[in-house]
DOZA-473970 format. One record per residue (C-alpha): residue number from 1; residue in one letter; x, y, z. Coordinates in pm, whole numbers, plus 50000, padded with zeros to 5 digits. Layout:
BEGIN
{i NUM aa A c1 X c2 Y c3 Z}
...
***
This chain:
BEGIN
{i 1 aa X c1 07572 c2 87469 c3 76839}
{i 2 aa X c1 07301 c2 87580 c3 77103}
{i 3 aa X c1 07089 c2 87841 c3 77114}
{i 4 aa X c1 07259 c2 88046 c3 77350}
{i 5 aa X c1 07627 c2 87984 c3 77176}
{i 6 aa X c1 07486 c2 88109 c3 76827}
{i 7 aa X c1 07353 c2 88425 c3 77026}
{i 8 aa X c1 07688 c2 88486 c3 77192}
{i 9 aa X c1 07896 c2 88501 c3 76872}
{i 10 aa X c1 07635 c2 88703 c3 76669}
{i 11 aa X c1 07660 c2 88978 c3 76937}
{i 12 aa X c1 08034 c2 88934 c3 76971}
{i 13 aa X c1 08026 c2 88936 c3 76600}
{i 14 aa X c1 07796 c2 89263 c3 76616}
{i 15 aa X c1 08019 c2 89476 c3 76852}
{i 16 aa X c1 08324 c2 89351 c3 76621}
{i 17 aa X c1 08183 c2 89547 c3 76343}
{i 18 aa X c1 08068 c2 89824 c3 76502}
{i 19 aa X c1 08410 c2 89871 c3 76694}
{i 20 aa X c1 08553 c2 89884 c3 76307}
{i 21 aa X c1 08332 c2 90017 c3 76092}
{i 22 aa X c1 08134 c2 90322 c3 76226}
{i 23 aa X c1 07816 c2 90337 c3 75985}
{i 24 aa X c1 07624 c2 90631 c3 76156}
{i 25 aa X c1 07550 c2 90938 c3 75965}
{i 26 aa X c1 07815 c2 91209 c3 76072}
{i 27 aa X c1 07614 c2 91531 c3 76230}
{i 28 aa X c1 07704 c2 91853 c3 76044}
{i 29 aa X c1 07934 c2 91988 c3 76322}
{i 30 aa X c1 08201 c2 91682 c3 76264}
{i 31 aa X c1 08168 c2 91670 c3 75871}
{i 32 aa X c1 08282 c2 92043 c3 75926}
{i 33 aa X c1 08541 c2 91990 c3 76191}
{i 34 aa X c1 08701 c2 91667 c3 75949}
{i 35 aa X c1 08709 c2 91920 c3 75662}
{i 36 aa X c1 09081 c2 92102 c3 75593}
{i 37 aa X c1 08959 c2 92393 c3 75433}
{i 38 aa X c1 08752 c2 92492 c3 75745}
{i 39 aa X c1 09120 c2 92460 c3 75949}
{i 40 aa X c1 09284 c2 92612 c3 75682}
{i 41 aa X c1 09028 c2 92922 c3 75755}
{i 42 aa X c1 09073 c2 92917 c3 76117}
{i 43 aa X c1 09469 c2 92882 c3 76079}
{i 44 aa X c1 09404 c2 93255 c3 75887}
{i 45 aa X c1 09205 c2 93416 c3 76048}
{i 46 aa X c1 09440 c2 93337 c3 76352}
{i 47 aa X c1 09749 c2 93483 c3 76185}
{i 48 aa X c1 09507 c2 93744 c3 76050}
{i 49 aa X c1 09449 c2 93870 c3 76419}
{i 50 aa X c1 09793 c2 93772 c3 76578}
{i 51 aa X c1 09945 c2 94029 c3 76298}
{i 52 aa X c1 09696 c2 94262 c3 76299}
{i 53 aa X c1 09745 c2 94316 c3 76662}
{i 54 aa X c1 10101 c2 94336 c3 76633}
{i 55 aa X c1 10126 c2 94540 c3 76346}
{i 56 aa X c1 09746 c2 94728 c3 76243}
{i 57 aa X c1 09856 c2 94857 c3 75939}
{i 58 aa X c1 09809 c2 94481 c3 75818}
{i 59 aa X c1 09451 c2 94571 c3 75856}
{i 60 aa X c1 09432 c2 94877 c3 75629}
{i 61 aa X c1 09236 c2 94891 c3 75333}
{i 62 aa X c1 09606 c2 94964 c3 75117}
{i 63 aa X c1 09710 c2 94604 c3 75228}
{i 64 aa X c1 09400 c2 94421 c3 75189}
{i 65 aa X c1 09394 c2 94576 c3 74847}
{i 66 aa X c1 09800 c2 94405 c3 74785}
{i 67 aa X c1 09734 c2 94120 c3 74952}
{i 68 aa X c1 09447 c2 93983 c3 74781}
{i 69 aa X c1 09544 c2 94111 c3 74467}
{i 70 aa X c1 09870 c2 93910 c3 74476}
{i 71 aa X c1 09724 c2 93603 c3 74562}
{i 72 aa X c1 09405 c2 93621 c3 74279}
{i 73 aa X c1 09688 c2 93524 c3 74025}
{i 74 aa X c1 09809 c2 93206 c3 74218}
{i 75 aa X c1 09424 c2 93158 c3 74263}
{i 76 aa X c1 09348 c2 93140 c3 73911}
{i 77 aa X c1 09623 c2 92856 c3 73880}
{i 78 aa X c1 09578 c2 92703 c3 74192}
{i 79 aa X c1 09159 c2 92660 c3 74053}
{i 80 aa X c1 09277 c2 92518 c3 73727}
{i 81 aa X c1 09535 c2 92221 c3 73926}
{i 82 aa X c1 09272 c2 92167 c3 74155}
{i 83 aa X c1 09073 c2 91931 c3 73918}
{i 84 aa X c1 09456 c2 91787 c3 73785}
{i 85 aa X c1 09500 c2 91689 c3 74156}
{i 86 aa X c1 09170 c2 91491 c3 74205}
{i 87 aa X c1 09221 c2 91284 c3 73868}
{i 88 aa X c1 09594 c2 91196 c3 74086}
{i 89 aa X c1 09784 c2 91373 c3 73811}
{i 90 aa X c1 10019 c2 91692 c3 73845}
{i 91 aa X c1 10100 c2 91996 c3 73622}
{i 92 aa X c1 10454 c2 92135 c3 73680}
{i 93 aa X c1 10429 c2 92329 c3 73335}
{i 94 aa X c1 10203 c2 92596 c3 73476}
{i 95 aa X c1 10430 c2 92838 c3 73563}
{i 96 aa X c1 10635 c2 92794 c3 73207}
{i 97 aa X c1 10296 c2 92840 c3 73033}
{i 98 aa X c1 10272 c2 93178 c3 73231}
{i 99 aa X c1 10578 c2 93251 c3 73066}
{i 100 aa X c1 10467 c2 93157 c3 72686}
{i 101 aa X c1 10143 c2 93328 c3 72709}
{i 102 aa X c1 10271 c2 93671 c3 72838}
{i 103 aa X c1 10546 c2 93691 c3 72519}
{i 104 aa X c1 10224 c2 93599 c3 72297}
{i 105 aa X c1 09966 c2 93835 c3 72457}
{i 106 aa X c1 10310 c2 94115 c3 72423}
{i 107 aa X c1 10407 c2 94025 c3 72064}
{i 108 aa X c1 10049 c2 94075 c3 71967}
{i 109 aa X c1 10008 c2 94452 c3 72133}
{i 110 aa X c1 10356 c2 94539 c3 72020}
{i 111 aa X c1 10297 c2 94875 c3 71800}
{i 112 aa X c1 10638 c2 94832 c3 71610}
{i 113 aa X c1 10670 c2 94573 c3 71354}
{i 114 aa X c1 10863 c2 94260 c3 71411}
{i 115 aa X c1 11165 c2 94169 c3 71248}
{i 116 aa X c1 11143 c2 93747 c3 71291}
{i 117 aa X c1 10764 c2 93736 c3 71234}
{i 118 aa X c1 10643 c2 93663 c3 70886}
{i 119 aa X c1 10513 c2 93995 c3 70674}
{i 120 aa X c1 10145 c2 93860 c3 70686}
{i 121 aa X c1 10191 c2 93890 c3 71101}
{i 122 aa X c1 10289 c2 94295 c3 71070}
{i 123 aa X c1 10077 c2 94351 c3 70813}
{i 124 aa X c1 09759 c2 94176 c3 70985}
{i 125 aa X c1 09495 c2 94404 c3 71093}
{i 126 aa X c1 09408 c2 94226 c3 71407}
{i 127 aa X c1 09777 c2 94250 c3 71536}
{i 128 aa X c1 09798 c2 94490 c3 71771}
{i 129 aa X c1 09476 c2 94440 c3 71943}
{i 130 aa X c1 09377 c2 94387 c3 72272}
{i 131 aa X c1 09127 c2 94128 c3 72186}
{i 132 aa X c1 09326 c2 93913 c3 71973}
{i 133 aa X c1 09624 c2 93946 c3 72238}
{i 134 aa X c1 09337 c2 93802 c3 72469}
{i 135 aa X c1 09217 c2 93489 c3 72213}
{i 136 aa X c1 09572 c2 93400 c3 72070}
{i 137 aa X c1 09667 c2 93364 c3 72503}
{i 138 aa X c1 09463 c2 93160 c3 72609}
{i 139 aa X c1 09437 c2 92926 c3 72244}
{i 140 aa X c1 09808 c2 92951 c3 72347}
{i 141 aa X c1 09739 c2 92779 c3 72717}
{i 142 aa X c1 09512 c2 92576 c3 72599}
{i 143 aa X c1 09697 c2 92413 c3 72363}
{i 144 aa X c1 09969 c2 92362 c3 72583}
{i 145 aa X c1 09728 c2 92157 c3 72797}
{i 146 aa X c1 09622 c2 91985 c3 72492}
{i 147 aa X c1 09981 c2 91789 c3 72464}
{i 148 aa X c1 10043 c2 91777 c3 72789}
{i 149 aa X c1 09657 c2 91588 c3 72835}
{i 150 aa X c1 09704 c2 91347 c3 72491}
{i 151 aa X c1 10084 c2 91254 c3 72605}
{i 152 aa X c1 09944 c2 91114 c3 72896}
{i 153 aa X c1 09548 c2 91030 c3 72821}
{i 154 aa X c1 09661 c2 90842 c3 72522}
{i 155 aa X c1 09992 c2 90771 c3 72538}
{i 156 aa X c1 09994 c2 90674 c3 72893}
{i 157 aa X c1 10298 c2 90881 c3 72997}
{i 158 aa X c1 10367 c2 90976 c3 73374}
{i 159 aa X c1 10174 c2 91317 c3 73412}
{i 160 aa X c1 10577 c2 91398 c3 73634}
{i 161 aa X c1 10777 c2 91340 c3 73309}
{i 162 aa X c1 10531 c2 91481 c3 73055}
{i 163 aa X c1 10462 c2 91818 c3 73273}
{i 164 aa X c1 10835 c2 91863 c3 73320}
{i 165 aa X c1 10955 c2 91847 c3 73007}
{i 166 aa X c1 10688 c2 92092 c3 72930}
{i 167 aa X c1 10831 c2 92301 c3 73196}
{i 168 aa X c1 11187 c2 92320 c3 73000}
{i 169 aa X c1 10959 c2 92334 c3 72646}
{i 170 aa X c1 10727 c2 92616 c3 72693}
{i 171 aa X c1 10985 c2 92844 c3 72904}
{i 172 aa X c1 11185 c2 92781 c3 72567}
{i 173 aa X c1 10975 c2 92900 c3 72346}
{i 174 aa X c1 10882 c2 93185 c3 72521}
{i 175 aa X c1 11254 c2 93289 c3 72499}
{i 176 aa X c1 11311 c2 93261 c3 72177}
{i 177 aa X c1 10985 c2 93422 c3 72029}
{i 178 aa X c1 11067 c2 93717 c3 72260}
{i 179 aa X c1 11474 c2 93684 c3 72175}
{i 180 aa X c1 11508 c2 93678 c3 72596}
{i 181 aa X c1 11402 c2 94080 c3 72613}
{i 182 aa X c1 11113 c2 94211 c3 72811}
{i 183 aa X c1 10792 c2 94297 c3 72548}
{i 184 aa X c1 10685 c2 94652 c3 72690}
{i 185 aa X c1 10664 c2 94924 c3 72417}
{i 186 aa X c1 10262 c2 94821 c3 72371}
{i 187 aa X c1 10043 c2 95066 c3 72097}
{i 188 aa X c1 09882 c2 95300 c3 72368}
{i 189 aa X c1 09510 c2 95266 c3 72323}
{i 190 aa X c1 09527 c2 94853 c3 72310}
{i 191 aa X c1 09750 c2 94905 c3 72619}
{i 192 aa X c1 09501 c2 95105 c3 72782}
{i 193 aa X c1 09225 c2 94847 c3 72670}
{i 194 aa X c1 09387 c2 94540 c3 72798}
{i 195 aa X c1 09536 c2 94740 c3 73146}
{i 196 aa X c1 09140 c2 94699 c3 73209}
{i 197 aa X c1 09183 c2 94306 c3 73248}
{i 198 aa X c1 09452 c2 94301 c3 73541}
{i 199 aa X c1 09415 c2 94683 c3 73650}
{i 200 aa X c1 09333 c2 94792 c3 73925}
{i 201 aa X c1 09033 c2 94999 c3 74138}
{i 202 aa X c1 08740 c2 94829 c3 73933}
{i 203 aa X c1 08456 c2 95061 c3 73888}
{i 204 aa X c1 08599 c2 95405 c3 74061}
{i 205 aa X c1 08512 c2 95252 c3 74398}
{i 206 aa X c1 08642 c2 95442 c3 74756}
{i 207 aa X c1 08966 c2 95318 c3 74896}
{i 208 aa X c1 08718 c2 95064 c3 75190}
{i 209 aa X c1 08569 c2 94880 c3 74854}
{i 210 aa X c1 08826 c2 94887 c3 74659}
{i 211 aa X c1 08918 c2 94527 c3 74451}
{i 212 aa X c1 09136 c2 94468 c3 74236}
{i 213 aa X c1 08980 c2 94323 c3 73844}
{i 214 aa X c1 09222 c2 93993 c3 73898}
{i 215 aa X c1 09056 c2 93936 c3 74254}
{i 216 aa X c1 08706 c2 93996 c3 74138}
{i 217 aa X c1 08747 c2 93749 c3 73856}
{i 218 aa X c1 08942 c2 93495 c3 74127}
{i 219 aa X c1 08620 c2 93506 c3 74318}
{i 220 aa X c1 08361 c2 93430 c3 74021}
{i 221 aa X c1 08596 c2 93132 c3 73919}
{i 222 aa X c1 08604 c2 93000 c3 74207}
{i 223 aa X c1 08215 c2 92986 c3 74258}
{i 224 aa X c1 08195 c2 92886 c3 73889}
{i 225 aa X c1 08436 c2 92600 c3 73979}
{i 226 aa X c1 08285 c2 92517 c3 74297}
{i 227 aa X c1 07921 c2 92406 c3 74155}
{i 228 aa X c1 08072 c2 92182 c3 73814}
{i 229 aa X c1 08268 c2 92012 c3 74071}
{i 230 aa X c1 07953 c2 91981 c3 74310}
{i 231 aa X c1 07654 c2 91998 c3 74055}
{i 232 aa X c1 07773 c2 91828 c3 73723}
{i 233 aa X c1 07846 c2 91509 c3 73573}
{i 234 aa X c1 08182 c2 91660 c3 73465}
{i 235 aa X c1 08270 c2 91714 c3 73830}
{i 236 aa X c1 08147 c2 91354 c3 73896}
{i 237 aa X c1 08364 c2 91248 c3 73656}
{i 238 aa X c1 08657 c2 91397 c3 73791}
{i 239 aa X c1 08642 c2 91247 c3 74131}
{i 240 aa X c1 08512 c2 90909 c3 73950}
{i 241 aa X c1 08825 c2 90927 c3 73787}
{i 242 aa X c1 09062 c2 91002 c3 74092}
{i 243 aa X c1 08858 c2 90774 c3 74298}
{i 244 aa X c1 08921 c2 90477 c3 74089}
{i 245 aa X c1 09034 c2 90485 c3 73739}
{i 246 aa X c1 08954 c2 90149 c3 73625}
{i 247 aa X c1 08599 c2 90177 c3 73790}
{i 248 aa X c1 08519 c2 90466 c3 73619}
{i 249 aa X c1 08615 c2 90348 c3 73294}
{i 250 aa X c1 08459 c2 89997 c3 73342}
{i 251 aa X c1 08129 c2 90248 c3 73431}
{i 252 aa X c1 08162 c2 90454 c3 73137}
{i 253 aa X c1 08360 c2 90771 c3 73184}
{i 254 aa X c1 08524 c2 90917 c3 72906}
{i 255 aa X c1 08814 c2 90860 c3 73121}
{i 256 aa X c1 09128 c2 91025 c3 72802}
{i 257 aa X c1 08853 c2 91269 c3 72693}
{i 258 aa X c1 08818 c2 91387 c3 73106}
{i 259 aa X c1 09183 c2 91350 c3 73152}
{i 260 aa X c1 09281 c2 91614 c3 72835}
{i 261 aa X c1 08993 c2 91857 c3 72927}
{i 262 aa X c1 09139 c2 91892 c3 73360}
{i 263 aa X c1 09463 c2 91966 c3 73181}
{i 264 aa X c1 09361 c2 92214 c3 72892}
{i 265 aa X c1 09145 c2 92387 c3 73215}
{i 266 aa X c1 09501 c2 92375 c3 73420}
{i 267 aa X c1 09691 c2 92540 c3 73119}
{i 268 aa X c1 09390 c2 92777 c3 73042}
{i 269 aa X c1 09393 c2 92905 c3 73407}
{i 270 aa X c1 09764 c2 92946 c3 73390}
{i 271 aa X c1 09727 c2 93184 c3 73071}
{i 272 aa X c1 09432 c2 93396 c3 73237}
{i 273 aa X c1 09700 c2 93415 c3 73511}
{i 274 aa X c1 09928 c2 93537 c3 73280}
{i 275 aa X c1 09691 c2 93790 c3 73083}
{i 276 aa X c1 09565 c2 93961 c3 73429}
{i 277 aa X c1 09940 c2 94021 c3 73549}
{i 278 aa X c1 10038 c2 94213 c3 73174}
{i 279 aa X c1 09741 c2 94337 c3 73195}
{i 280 aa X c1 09839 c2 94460 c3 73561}
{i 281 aa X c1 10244 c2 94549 c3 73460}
{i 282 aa X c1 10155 c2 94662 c3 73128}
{i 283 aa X c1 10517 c2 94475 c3 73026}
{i 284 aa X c1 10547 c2 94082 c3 72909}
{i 285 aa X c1 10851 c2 93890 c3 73044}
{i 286 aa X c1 10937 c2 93546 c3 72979}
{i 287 aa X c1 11074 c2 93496 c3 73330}
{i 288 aa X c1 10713 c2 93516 c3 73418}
{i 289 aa X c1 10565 c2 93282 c3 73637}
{i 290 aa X c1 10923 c2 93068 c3 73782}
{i 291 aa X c1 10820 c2 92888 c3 74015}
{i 292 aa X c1 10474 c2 92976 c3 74067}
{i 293 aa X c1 10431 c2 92618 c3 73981}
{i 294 aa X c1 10511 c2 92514 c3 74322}
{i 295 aa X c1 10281 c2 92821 c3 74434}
{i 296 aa X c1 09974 c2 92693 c3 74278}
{i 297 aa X c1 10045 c2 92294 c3 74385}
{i 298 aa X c1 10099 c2 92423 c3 74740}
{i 299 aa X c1 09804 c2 92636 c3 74756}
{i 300 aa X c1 09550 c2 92327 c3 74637}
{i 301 aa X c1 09747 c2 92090 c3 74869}
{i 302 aa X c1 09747 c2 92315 c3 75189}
{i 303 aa X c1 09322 c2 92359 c3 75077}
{i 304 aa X c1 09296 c2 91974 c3 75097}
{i 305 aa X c1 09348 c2 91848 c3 74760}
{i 306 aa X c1 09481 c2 91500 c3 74706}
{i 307 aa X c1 09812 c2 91447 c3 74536}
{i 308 aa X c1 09740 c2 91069 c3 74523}
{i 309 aa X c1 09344 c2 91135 c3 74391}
{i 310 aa X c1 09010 c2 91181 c3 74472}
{i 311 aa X c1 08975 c2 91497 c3 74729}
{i 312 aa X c1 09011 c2 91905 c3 74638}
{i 313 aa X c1 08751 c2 92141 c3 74651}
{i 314 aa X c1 08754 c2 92525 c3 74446}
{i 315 aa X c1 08738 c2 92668 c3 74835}
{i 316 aa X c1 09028 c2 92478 c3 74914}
{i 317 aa X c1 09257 c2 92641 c3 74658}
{i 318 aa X c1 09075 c2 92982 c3 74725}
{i 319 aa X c1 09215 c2 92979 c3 75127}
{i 320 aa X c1 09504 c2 92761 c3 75061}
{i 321 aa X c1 09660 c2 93050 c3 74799}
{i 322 aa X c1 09519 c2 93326 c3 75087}
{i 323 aa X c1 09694 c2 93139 c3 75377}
{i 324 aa X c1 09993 c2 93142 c3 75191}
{i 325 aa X c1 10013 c2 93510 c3 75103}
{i 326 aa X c1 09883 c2 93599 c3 75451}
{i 327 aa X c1 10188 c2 93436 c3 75588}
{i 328 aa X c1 10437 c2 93616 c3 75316}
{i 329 aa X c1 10244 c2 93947 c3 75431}
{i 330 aa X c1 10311 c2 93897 c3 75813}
{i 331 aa X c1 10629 c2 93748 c3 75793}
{i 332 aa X c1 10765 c2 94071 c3 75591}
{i 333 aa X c1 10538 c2 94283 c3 75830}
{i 334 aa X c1 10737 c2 94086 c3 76125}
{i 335 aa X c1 11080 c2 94182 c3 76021}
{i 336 aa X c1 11129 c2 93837 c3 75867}
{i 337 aa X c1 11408 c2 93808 c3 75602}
{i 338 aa X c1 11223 c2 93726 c3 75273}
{i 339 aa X c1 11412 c2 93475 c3 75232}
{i 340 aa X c1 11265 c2 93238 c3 75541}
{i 341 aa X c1 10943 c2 93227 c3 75304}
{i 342 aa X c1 10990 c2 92936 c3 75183}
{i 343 aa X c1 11105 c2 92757 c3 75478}
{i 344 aa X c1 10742 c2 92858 c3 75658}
{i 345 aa X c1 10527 c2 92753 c3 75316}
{i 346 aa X c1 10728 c2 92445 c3 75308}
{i 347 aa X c1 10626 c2 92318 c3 75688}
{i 348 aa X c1 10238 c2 92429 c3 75562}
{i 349 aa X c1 10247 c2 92197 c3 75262}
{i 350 aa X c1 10402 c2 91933 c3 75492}
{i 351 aa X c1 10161 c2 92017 c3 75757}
{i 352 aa X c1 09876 c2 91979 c3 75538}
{i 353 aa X c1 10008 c2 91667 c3 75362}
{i 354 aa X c1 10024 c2 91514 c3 75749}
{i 355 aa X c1 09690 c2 91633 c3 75804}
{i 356 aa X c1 09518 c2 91465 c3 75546}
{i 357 aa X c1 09725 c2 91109 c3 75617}
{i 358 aa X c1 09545 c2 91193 c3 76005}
{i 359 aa X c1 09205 c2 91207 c3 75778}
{i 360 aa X c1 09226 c2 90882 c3 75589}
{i 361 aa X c1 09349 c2 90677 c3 75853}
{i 362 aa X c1 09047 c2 90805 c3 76084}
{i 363 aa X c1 08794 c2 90699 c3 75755}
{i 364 aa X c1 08974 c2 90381 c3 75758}
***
C-alpha cells in the first residue's frame, strides 16, 4: 500500500471516529441544558407563572406555606428511593412502612394503657414519650429496610417481589397492632412535644417567612444527601453499583453491605415521613401513606433518576416531588376535578421516562 493510500484511510478512518464518538469536553452551558433536573425547574417555574397569572392567590404566602409543606413529606421519601433507584433496584414498601411506623410512634404516646400489649409495655416508664415514640419509629423503618435489603443482597431476590410483599406485610401489621382504629387520644404534654417535629410556623416567624418544620428538615436532607452522593466513597459506591454491578464487585465494593444500607436509608426516610405527618395531625392511622409509594418513585423519576441504574441526583427528587405538587395545586386552582390528577402525573413520569431514553441515545 502507497504512501498516499495509507494517508487516505487514516483520515477516512479519523473522520469515522469523530462522526461517532464525540470526545470534546462539553462547555458548562450544554452539561446544564442535557441535565433533567434543570428542565424539570424550568417546566415549574413555567406552570408557576402560567397559574399565578391566572389565579394570584397561587402566589400568596398561605399557599406557598401548603404547598411546600405537602410535598416535604413525599420529599423525605422520594430522597431515601433516590439512592434505591441508582443501585437499579425499587422500593414499593415505602408507603406501607408509613403506615407501620405511624401505629408505633401512636401506640407509644398513647396515655391509656393497652389491652393486647404485654404488662411490662404499660408499665414501662419510657412509654408514653415523645422521644421513645421518635427511636422505636424509625428502629421500626429501619428494620423494615433491613429484610427488605438481606432478601435481596443475600438472597438474591427481585427487589419487585421482595418490596411487594412487604407492601401487603407491613400494611398488615400496622392493622393489627392498631386493631384497624385511628391512634389519636395521645398524653397531652408528649403530644405537644412531638407536634414540634411536623408542626407548623417554626420559630414564631411572620406569615412572608413562614416554613413549615417538615419543609425545613426536607431542605437540610436534601443538601445532606446531595454531597455523600457527590463527595463520598459511599455515594461512589452507589453509582459503582448501578453503573455496573459485577465491576464494582470485581473492584471491591461491598456490593450486599451497599445494597442493605440504600434500602434501610429508603425505609428510614419513609418513617421520618411518617413521624413529621403525626407529628403534623397529631392522630396515627394505618391507612397512612397508600400509595405514596408511587408518589415518591414518580417524584425521583420525573428528577432524572434511573429505574434501570446509574443516574439520580438529591435535587432531582427535591423538584421532581415540587413539580408534582405544583401541578396538583394549579390543577385544583384551575377548576380541575381532583380526580384528573393522576392522569397529568402519569404523562410527567412518562414524559420524563422518554426524556431520559432522548439522553442515552444522544451519549450513545
Amino acid at each position: 500500500m502507497s504512501l498516499e493510500t495509507q494517508a487516505s484511510v487514516g483520515k477516512n478512518a479519523a473522520s469515522l471516529a469523530d462522526a461517532g464518538l464525540d470526545t470534546r469536553e462539553k462547555s458548562f452551558l450544554e452539561k446544564v441544558f442535557a441535565n433533567q433536573p434543570f428542565w424539570v425547574t424550568i417546566a415549574l417555574l413555567a406552570i408557576c407563572v402560567v397559574t399565578g397569572l391566572e389565579e394570584p392567590v397561587f402566589f400568596s404566602a398561605d399557599n406557598f406555606y401548603d404547598i411546600t409543606r405537602n410535598f416535604a413529606f413525599i420529599g423525605v421519601m422520594a430522597l431515601g428511593m433516590t439512592p434505591v433507584i441508582i443501585i437499579g433496584g425499587i422500593d414499593l414498601s415505602v408507603g406501607s412502612t408509613m403506615g407501620l411506623v405511624a401505629i408505633v410512634c401512636g401506640l407509644v404516646l398513647l396515655k391509656q394503657p393497652i389491652d393486647y400489649m404485654p404488662d411490662w409495655w404499660n408499665a414501662a416508664d419510657w412509654t408514653h414519650t415523645w422521644w421513645m415514640a421518635l427511636i422505636l419509629g424509625l428502629a421500626a423503618g429501619a428494620l423494615v429496610g433491613w429484610v427488605n435489603g438481606a432478601l435481596i443482597a443475600f438472597i438474591g431476590l427481585p427487589p419487585f417481589v421482595v418490596t411487594l410483599g412487604m407492601l401487603s406485610a407491613a400494611r398488615s401489621i400496622a392493622v393489627v397492632l392498631s386493631e384497624n382504629r385511628m391512634l389519636y387520644n395521645f398524653r397531652p404534654d408528649q403530644a405537644t412535644s412531638f407536634k414540634i417535629i411536623g408542626g407548623g410556623d417554626n420559630l414564631g416567624l411572620p406569615l412572608p417567612f413562614r416554613l413549615s418544620n417538615p419543609f425545613l428538615i426536607f431542605v437540610i436532607l436534601t443538601l445532606l444527601l446531595g454531597i455523600v452522593l457527590k463527595m463520598s466513597g459511599w455515594g461512589r459506591h452507589i453509582f459503582a453499583i448501578g453503573g455496573n454491578e459485577q465491576a464494582a464487585n470485581l473492584t471491591g465494593v461491598p456490593v450486599r453491605r451497599i445494597k442493605i444500607q440504600a434500602y434501610v436509608l429508603c425505609s428510614m426516610s419513609a418513617a421520618l415521613a411518617a413521624i413529621l405527618s403525626v407529628g403534623w395531625s397529631g392522630s396515627a392511622n394505618n391507612s397512612l401513606g397508600q400509595s405514596y409509594e408511587l408518589l415518591a418513585i414518580a417524584s425521583a423519576v420525573i428528577g432524572g433518576a434511573n429505574l434501570m441504574g446509574g443516574e439520580g441526583t438529591a435535587y432531582g427528587a427535591f423538584i421532581g416531588s415540587a413539580l408534582i405538587f405544583t401541578i396538583r395545586n394549579s390543577l385544583l386552582m384551575a377548576g380541575v376535578d381532583s380526580n384528573w390528577q393522576g392522569l397529568f402525573v402519569g404523562c410527567f413520569i412518562v414524559l420524563a421516562v422518554v426524556l431520559e431514553k432522548v439522553r442515552g441515545k444522544r451519549r450513545e
